[in-house]
C-alpha positions in Angstrom: -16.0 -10.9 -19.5 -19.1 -8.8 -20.7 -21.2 -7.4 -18.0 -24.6 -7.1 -19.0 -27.2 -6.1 -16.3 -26.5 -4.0 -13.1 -28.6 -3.7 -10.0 -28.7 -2.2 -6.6 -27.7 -4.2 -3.6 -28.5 -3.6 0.1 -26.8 -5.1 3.3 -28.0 -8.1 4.5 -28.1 -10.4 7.5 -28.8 -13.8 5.7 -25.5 -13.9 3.6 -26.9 -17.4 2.2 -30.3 -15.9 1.2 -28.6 -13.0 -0.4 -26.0 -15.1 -2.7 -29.1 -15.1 -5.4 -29.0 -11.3 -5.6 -25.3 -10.4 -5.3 -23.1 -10.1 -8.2 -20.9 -13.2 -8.4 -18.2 -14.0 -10.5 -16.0 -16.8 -10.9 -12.7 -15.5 -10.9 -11.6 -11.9 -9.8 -8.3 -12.1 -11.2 -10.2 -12.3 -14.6 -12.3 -9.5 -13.8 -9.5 -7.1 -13.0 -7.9 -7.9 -16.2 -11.0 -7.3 -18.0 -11.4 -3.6 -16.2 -7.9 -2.7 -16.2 -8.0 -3.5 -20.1 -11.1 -1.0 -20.3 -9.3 1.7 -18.3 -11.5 1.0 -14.9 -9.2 1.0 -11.5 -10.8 -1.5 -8.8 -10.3 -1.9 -5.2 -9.4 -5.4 -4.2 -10.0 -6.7 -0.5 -10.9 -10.1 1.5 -14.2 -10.0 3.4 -16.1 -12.7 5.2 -13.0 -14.7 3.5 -14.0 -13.8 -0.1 -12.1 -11.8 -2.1 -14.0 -8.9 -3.3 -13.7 -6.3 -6.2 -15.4 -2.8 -5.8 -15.4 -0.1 -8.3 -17.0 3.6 -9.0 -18.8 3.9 -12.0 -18.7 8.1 -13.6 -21.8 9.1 -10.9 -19.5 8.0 -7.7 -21.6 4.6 -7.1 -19.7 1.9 -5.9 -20.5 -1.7 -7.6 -18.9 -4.9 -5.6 -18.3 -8.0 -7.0 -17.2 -11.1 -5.4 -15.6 -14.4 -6.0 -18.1 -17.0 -5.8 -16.8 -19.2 -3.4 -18.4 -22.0 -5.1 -16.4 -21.5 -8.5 
């Protein structure tokens, strides 16, 4: 899986409003294979019942991804 844009995300109290701006993908698993094949170690949790994967990129930022539920 190529990821091609990043962005900055903020906490929100609308989860459903937010779901347009959050990066979603359709299968973690697949996405932990992809970083673990480019050397990248991710953090794997359940939140709000989605599973979530969050990294840090070189400058200590922390990029989360999560399973779209609707996948």
């Amino acid at each position: 899986m190529k990821v091609t844009h990043v962005f900055i995300a903020l906490a929100t109290a609308d989860h459903a409003a937010a779901l347009g701006w959050t990066i979603a993908v359709g299968d973690v698993d697949e996405l932990l294979g992809d970083l673990r094949g480019r050397g990248i170690v991710a953090t794997i949790a359940i939140e709000a019942e989605m599973r979530t994967a969050v990294v840090v990129d070189p400058d200590g930022n922390r990029i989360k991804f999560f399973e779209d539920p609707a996948s």
